[in-house]
N, C-alpha and C positions, 0 to 999 in steps of 0.2 A: 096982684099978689106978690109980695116982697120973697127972697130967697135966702135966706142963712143960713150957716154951718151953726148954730145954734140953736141946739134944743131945750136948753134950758128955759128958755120963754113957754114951754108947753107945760110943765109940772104941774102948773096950779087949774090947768083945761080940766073941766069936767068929763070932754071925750071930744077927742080927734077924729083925724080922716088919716087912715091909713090904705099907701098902695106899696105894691111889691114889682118889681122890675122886672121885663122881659130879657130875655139872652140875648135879643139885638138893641137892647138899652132904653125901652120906651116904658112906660109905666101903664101898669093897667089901670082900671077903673079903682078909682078911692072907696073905701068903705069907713063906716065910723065904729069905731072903740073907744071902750074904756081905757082908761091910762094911768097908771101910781107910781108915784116915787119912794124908793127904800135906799138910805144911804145915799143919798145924791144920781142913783141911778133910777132910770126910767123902766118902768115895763107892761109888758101888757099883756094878755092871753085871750085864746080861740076860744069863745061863748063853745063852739062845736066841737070843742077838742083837737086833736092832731089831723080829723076828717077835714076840718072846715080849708077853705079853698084860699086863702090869705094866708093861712100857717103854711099848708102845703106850697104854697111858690114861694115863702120866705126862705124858710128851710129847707128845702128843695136844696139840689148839686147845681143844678141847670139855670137858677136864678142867681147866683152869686151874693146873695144872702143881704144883697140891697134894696135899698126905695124909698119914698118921701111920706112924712109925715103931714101935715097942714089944722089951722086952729086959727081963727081969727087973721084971715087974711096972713097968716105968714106958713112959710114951708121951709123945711128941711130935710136934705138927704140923710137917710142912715142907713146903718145897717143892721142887720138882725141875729144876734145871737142864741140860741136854746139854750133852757136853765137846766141842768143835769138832775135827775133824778135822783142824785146819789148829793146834792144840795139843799136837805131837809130843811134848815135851818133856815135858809134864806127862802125858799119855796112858803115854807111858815110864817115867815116877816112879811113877805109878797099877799099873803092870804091875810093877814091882820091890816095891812093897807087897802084894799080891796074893803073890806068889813068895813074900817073907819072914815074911807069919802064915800061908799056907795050904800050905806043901811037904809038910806031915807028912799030908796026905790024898793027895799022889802023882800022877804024869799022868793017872788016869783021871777027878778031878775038878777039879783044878788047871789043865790044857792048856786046855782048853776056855775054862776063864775070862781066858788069855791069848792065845788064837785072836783074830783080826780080826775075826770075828761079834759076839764079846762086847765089843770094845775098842772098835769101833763103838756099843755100845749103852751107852757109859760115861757116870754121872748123876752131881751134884754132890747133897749134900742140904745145905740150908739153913735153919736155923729160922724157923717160920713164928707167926706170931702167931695166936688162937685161932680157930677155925674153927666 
């Protein structure tokens, strides 16, 4: 597996492997997500809302709000920002991308990721330098 400060090669991924980093710098176990691009930025959200256990150590204090993406044999470190609820606008754009890569999977796995559980647990990913 190759290693780059470049996420840009994951945009067009129909869904990643994302893991989040412990406080002594190890990575835990990868999980796969969904992934969209809005404005040249990436993002992604918790299918289980702010519950799910991938949001929780992203966002987390005690994670430092790092850890690696992967997609076809390549990875990258980033980091994790929360999209403020008080950012309708783009919360909205994030939800119309969502709708337009993933319809063809249908409301039983699509709805959920446009529910307010998950729109609440919306993450910015940002390149992160090496870890």
């Amino acid at each position: 597996m190759t290693t780059t400060p470049d996420i840009e090669q994951f945009r067009s991924a129909d869904e990643i492997e994302i893991s989040t980093r412990r406080s002594d710098g190890s990575l835990r176990s990868f999980v796969p997500i969904w992934l969209v691009s809005v404005d040249g930025a990436l993002y992604i959200r918790s299918y289980r809302g702010t519950a799910g256990a991938w949001y929780r150590h992203a966002i987390a204090g005690g994670s430092r709000h790092t850890g690696a993406i992967r997609a076809g044999g390549h990875q990258a470190n980033v980091t994790f920002t929360q999209v403020g609820p008080g950012e309708h606008g783009l919360l909205d754009a994030i939800s119309q991308a969502y709708q337009n890569k993933y319809a063809r999977y249908g409301d039983t796995y699509l709805k959920p990721m446009l529910a307010e559980r998950a729109t609440a647990a919306t993450v910015r990913l940002d390149p992160a330098g090496d870890q």
